[in-house]
C-alpha positions as CSV (number, residue, x, y, z in Angstrom):
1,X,6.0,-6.4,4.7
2,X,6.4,-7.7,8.1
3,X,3.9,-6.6,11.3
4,X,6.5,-5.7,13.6
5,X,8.8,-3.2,13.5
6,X,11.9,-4.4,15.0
7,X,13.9,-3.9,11.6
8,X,16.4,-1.4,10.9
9,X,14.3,1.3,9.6
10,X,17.5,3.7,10.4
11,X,18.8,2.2,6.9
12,X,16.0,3.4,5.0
13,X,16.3,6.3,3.1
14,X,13.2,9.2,4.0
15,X,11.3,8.0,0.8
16,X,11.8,4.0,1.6
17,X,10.3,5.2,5.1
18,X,7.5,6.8,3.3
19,X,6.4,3.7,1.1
20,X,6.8,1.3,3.7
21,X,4.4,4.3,5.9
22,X,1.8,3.7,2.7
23,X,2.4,-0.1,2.3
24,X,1.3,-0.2,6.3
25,X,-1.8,2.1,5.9
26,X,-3.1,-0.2,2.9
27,X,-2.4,-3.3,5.2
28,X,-4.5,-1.8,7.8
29,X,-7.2,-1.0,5.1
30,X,-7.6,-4.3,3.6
31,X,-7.5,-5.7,7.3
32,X,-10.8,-3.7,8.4
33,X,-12.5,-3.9,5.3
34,X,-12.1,-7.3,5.6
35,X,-13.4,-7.5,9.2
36,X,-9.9,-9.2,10.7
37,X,-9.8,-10.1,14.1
38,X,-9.5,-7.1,16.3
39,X,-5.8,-7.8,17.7
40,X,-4.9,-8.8,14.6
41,X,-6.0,-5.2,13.5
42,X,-4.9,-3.4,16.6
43,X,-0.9,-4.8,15.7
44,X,-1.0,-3.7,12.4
45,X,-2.2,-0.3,13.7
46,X,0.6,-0.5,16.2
47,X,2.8,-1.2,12.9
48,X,1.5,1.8,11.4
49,X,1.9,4.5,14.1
50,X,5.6,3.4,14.9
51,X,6.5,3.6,11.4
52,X,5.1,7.0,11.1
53,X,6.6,7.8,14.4
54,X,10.1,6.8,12.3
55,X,9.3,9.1,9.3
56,X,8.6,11.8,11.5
57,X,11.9,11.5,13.7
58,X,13.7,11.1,10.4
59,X,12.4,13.7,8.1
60,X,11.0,16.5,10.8
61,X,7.9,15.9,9.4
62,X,4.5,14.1,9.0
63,X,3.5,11.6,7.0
64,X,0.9,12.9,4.3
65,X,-0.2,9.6,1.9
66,X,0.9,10.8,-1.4
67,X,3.3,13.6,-0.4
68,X,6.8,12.2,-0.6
69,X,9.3,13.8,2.1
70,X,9.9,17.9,1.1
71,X,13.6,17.1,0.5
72,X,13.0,15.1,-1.7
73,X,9.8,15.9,-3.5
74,X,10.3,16.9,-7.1
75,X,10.0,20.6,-8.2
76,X,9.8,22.1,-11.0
77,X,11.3,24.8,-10.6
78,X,14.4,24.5,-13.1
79,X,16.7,24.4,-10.2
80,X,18.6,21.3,-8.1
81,X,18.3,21.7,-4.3
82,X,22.2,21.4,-4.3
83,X,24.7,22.0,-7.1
84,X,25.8,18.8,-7.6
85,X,22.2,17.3,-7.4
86,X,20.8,16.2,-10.3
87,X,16.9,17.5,-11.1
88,X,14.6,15.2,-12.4
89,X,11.3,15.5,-13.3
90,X,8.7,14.9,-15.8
91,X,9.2,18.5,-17.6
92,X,13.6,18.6,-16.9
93,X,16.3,17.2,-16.8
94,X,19.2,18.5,-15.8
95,X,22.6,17.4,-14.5
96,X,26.7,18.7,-14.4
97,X,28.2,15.1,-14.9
98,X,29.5,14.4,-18.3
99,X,28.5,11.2,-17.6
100,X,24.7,11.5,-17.3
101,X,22.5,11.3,-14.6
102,X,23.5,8.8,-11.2
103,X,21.1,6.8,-11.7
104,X,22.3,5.0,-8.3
105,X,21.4,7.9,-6.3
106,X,17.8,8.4,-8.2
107,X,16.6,5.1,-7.5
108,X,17.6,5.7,-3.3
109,X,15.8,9.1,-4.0
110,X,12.5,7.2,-6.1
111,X,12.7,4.6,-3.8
112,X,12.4,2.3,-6.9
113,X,14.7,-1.5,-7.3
114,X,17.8,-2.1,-9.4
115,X,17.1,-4.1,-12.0
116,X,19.6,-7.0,-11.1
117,X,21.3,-9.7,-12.7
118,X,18.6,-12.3,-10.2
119,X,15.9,-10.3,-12.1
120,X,17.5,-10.3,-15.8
121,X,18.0,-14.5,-15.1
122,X,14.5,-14.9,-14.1
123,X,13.1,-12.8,-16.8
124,X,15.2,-15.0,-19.1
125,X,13.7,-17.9,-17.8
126,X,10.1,-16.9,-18.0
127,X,10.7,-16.0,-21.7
128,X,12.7,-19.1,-22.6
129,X,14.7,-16.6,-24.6
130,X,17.6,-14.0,-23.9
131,X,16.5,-10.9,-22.5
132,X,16.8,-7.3,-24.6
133,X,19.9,-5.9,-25.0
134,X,18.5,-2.5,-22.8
135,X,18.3,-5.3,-20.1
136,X,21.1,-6.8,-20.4
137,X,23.4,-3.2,-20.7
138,X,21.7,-1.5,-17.9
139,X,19.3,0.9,-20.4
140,X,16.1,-0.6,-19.0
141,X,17.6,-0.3,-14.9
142,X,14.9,0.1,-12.2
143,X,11.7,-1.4,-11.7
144,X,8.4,-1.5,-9.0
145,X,6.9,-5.0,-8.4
146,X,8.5,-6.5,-11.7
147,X,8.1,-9.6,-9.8
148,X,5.0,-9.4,-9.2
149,X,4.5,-9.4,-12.8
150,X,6.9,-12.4,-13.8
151,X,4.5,-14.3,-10.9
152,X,1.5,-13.6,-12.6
153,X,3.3,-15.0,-16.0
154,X,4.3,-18.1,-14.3
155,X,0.7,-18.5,-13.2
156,X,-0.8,-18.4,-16.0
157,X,-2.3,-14.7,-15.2
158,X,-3.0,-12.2,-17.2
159,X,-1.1,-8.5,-17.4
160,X,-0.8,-5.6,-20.1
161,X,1.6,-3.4,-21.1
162,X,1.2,0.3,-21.3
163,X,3.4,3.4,-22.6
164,X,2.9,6.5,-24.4
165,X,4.2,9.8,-26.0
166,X,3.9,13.2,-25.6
167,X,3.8,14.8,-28.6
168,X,5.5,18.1,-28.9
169,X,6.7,18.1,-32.5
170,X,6.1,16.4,-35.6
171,X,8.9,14.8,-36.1
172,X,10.3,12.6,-33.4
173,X,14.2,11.6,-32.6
174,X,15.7,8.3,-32.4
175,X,15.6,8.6,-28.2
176,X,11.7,8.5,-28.9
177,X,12.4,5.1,-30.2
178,X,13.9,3.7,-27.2
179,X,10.7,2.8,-25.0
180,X,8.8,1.8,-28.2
181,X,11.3,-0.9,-29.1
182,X,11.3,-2.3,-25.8
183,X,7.8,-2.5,-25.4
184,X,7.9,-4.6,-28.5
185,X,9.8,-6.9,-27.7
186,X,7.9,-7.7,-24.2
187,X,4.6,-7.6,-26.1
188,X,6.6,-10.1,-28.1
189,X,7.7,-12.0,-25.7
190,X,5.0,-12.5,-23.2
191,X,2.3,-12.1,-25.7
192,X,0.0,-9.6,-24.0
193,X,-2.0,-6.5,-24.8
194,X,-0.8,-2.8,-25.2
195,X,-2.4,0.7,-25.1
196,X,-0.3,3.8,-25.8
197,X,-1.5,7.2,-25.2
198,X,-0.6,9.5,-26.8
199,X,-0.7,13.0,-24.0
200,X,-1.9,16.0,-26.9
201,X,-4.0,17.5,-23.9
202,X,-0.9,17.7,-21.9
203,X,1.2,19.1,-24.8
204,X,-1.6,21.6,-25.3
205,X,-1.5,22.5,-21.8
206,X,2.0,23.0,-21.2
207,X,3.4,24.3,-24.5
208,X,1.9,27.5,-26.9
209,X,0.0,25.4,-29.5
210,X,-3.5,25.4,-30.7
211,X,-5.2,21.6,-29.8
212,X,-5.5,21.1,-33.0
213,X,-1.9,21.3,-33.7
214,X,-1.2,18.5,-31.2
215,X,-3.7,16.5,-32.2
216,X,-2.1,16.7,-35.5
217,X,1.2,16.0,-33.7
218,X,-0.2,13.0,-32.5
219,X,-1.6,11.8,-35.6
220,X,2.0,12.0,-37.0
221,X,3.5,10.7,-34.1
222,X,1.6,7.7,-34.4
223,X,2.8,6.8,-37.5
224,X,6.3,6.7,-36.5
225,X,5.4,4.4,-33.6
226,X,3.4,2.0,-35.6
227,X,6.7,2.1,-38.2
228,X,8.3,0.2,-35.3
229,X,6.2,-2.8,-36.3
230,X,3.8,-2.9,-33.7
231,X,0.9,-5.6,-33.9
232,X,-2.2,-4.2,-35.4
233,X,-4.6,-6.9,-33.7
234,X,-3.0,-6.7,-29.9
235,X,-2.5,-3.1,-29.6
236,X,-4.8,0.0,-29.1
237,X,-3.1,3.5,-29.5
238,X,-5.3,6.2,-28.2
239,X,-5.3,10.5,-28.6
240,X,-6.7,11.4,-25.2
241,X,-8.8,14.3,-26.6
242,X,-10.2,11.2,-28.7
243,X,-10.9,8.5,-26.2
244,X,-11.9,10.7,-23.3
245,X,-14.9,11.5,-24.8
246,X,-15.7,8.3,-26.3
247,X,-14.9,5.9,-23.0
248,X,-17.0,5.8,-19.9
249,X,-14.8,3.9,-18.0
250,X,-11.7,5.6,-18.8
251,X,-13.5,9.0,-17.3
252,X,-15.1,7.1,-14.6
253,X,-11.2,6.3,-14.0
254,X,-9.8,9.9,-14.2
255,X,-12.7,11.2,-11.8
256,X,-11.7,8.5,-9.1
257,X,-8.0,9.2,-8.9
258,X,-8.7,12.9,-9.0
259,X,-11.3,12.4,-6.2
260,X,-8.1,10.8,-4.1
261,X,-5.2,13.2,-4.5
262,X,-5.5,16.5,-2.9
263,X,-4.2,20.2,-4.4
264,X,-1.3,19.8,-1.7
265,X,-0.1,16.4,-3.4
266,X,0.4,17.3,-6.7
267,X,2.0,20.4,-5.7
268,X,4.0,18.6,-3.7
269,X,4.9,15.2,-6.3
270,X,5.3,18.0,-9.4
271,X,5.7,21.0,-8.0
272,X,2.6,23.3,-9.4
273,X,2.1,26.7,-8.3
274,X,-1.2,28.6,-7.3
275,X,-0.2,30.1,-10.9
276,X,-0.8,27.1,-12.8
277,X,-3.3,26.7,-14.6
278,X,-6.1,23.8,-13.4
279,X,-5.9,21.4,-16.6
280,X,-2.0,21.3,-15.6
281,X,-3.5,19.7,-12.1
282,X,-5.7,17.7,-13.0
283,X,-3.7,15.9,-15.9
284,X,-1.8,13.4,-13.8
285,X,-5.2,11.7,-13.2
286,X,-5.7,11.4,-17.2
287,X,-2.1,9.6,-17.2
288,X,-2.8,7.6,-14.2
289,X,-6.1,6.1,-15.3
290,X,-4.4,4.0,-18.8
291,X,-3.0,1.9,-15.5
292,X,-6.3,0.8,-14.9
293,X,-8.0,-2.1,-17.1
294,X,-11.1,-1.0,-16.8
295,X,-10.5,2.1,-18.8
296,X,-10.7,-0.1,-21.7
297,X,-13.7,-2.0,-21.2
298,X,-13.4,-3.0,-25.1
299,X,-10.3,-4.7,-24.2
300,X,-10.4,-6.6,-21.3
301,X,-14.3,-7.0,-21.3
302,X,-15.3,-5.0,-17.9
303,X,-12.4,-6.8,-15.9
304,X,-10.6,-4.6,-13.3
305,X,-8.4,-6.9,-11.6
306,X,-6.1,-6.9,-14.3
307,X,-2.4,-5.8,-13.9
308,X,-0.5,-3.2,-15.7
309,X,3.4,-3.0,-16.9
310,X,4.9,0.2,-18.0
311,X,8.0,1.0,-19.3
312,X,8.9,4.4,-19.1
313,X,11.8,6.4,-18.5
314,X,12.2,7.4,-14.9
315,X,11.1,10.7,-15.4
316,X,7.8,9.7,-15.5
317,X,8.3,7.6,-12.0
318,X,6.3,11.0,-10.3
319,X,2.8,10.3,-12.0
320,X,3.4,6.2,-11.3
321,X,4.2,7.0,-7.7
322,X,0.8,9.1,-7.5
323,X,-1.1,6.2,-9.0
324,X,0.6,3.4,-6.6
325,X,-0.6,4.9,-4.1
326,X,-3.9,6.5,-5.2
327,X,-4.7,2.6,-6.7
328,X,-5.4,0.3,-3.4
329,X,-8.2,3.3,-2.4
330,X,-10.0,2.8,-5.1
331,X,-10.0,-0.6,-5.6
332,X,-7.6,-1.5,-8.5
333,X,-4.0,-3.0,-8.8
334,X,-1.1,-1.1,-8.3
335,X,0.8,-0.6,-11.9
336,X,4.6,-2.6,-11.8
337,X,7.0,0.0,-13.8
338,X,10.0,-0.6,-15.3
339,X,12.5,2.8,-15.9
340,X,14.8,3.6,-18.6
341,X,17.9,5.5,-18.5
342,X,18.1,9.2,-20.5
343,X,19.2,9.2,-24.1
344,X,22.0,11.7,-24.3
345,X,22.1,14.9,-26.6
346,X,24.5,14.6,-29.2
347,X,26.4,17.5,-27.1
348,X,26.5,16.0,-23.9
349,X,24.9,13.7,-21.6
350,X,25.1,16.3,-19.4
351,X,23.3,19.1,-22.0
352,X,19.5,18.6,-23.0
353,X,17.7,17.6,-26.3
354,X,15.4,19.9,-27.9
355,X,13.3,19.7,-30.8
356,X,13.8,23.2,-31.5
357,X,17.7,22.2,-32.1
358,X,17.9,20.0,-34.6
359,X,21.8,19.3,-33.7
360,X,21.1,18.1,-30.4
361,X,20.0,14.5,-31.7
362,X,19.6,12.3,-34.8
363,X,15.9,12.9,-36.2
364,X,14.2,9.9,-38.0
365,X,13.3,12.6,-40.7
366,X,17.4,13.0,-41.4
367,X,19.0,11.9,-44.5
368,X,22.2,10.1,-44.4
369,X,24.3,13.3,-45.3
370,X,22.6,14.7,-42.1
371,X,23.4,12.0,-39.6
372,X,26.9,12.4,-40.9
373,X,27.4,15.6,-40.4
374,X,25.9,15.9,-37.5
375,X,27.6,13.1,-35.7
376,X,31.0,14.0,-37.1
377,X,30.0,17.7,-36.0
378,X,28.2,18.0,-32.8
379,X,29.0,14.4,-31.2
380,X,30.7,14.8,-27.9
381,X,33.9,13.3,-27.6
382,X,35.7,11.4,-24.9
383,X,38.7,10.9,-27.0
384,X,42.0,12.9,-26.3
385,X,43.7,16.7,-27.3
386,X,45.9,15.1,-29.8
387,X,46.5,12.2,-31.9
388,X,49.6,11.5,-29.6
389,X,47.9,11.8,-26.3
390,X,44.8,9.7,-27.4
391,X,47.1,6.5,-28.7
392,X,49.3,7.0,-25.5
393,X,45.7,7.7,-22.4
394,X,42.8,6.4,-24.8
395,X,39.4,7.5,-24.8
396,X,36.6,7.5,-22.2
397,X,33.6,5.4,-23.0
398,X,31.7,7.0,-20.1
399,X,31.4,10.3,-21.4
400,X,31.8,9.7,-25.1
401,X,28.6,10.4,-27.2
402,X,29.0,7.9,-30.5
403,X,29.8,5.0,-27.7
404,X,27.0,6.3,-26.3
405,X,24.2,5.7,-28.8
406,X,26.2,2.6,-30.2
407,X,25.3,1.3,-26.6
408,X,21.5,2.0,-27.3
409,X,21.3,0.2,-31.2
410,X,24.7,-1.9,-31.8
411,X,22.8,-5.2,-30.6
412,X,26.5,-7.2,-31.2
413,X,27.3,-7.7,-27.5
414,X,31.2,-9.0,-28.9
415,X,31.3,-5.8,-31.2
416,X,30.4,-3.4,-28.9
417,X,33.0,-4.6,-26.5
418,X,35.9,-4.7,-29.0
419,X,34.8,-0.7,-30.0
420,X,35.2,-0.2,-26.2
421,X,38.4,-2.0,-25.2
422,X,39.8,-0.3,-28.8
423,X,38.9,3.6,-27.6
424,X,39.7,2.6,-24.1
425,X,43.5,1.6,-25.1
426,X,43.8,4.2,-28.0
427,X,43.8,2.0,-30.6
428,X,40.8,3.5,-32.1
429,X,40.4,7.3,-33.0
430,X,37.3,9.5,-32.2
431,X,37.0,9.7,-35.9
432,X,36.9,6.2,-36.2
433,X,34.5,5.4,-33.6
434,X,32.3,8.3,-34.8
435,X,32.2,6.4,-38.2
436,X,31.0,3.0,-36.9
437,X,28.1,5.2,-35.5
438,X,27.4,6.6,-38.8
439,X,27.6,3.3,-40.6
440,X,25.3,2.0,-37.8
441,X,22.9,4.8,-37.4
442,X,22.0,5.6,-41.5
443,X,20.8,2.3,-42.3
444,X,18.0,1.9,-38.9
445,X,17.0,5.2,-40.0
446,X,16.2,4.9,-43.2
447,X,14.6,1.1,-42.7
448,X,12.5,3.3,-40.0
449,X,11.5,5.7,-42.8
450,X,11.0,2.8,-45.5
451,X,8.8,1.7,-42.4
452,X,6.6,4.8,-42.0
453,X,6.1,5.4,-45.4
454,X,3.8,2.4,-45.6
455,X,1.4,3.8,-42.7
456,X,-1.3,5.8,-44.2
457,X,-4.0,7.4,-42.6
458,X,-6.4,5.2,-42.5
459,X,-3.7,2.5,-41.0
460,X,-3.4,5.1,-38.0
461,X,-7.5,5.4,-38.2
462,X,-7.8,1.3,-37.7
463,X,-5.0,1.1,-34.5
464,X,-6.5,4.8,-33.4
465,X,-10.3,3.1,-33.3
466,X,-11.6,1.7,-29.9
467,X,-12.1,-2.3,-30.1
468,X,-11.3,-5.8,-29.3
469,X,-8.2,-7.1,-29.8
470,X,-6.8,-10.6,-30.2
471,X,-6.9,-11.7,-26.6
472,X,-10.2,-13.4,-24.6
473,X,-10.7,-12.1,-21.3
């Protein structure tokens, strides 16, 4: 970021203003700790008080480090500031567009970057191969300091990947898949290490069940993650009422962050009440400290300096945003995130999946009669009133469910545009593109449950278990 301030911060949206606030205060930081020369340090404090001058005169109020602007904090209080306004958060969802979430407007709200074609072409470059599908269609769309990362690659640095899944039911639904595959394919590609936690304190917290129902949950859940062919020796998947009482450093981690975000933040980045209950405010710092390298010391031998990517989707950005900027302060690299789009219900993108409706998605427990039916049933359809009127206006891809989901797992980049121009001009019927779906949903399914069949317990025991894997550091 540059010293002076002579750039048009008037562009910036209140939550640009606010990380370019944080960026300043880090700059001014790093300068004193490492005993700059004093005008040096006196112009990056003159930096720093004009920028905060700017939040100030553009929010109405004062800048707080880690308390993003009021308007736009998130709050959980199952209700948009506006009625158009989508609400987004790590517990809801919710929006009145057929077509989804904007995701335009969240990442101006996040203060996150578009994933661009410059970043897709780079990453394609790095990897010598062509990027994911979810890349390529817009699925995987935002990311912080992705190019940071690739720089690191390209230097011959080390970085890690790390995800996770909370897990609030046994059996999980093919939208649970969608971070899971993608994080395979960049452990694939770039060859590097990758931890998944798996939140059952968090599920315990939040929802009525017993811990040792979502430990059990997460025992299951596992299984279905490993089924997606993850690499026994490079990957370490972790139940955080396991590991937290086994790892030092992971604690040691938890205690820091906690130590350096106040009862006002977290109110403020998740919206907790004085009625809360205290494990609720304390658990961002449990999901923050995975970020860290040295919360697996088994892993990267002790090393701290080591840099973490997580793909998520962007309703996790809250708890990310926390760590960002609890990270500098206590010594450790700031985690580069890279934010999926929502998988749609199969009534709606607009309507919300639950486990407790077993319509509102395709569950990898579902025989083929039941994705049948159900798609043929429940999926939303952008097609017309009438035979007639669809063959004559078409259908609409942008709110259509089956296109939808063939978006997510038809990996044919010429097919998937033929099914589109088809529905678009009429010449193919709802029915018809509803059975595509089917014909391309029942057979990744089952393969996933041929898959998890093969994981036993003591498979989920050896990638559950706390040790080196295949990489020297």
């Amino acid at each position: 970021m540059a010293d002076s301030p002579n750039c048009d911060l008037k562009s910036l949206s209140p939550l640009q203003l606010f990380e370019r606030v944080t960026e300043q205060g880090e700059k001014v930081r790093a300068l004193k700790a490492g005993k700059a020369p004093k005008d040096e340090i006196d112009a990056a404090v003159r930096t720093l008080l004009s920028l905060k001058l700017s939040y100030k005169t553009t929010t109405g109020q004062d800048y707080q480090a880690g308390l993003p602007p009021k308007d736009l904090a998130l709050v959980n209080n199952g209700t948009a500031k506006e009625e158009d306004e989508d609400l987004v958060d790590p517990w809801n969802v919710q929006t009145s567009n057929a077509k989804g979430v904007d995701y335009d407007k969240l990442i101006v709200r996040f203060g996150s970057s578009k994933i661009d074609t410059d970043l897709i072409n780079r990453i394609e470059r790095a990897i010598g191969q062509k990027p994911h599908h979810f890349l390529r269609r817009g699925i995987f769309f935002s990311h912080r300091d992705m190019d940071q990362v690739l720089d690191a690659y390209e230097n011959k640095k080390p970085f890690y990947l790390y995800t996770g899944r909370g897990p609030s039911s046994q059996a999980m639904h093919v939208g649970h898949l969608i971070p899971f595959l993608f994080t395979k394919w960049l452990q694939e590609v770039f060859d590097v290490p990758l931890v998944i936690q798996l939140t059952d304190d968090e599920k315990y917290l939040w929802k009525d069940m017993t811990i040792e129902k979502a430990y059990e949950y997460a025992k299951e859940n596992a299984k279905d993650i490993i089924a997606c062919g993850f690499d026994i020796n490079k990957t370490f998947i972790f139940s955080d009422l396991d590991y937290l009482g086994t790892s030092a450093g992971f604690y040691k981690n938890i205690v820091k962050v906690q130590k350096h975000v106040t009862f006002n933040q977290v109110k403020g980045i998740f919206g907790f009440t004085d009625s809360d209950c205290i494990g609720k405010i304390s658990f961002p710092a449990i999901q923050a400290a995975p970020s860290f390298s040295s919360s697996f010391p088994q892993i990267f031998n002790g090393k701290e300096n080591i840099q973490c990517l997580i793909p998520c989707a962007i309703d996790q950005d809250p708890y990310f945003r926390m760590t960002r900027d609890v990270a500098p302060r206590i010594g450790q690299p700031k985690p580069a995130l890279l934010h999926s789009v929502f998988f749609p219900a199969l009534q709606g993108a607009q309507t919300k999946m639950s486990a407790s409706d077993p319509n509102s998605s395709i569950f990898l427990t579902d025989t083929p009669k039941q994705i049948k039916t159900k798609i043929n049933k429940h999926a939303f359809s952008g097609g017309r009133d009438t035979i007639e009127e669809h063959r004559k206006y078409g259908g609409n891809c942008d709110v259509d469910v089956s296109f939808m989901y063939l978006t997510f797992f038809l990996e044919d980049d010429d097919r998937l545009e033929q099914l589109k121009q088809a529905y678009t001009s009429g010449e193919l019927l709802t029915g018809e593109l509803k059975k595509v779906l089917i014909e391309t949903m029942q057979p990744l399914v089952a393969a996933h449950q041929e898959r998890r069949k093969q994981v036993t317990d003591e498979i989920v025991k050896q990638f559950m278990t706390p040790r080196k894997l295949a990489f020297e550091f």
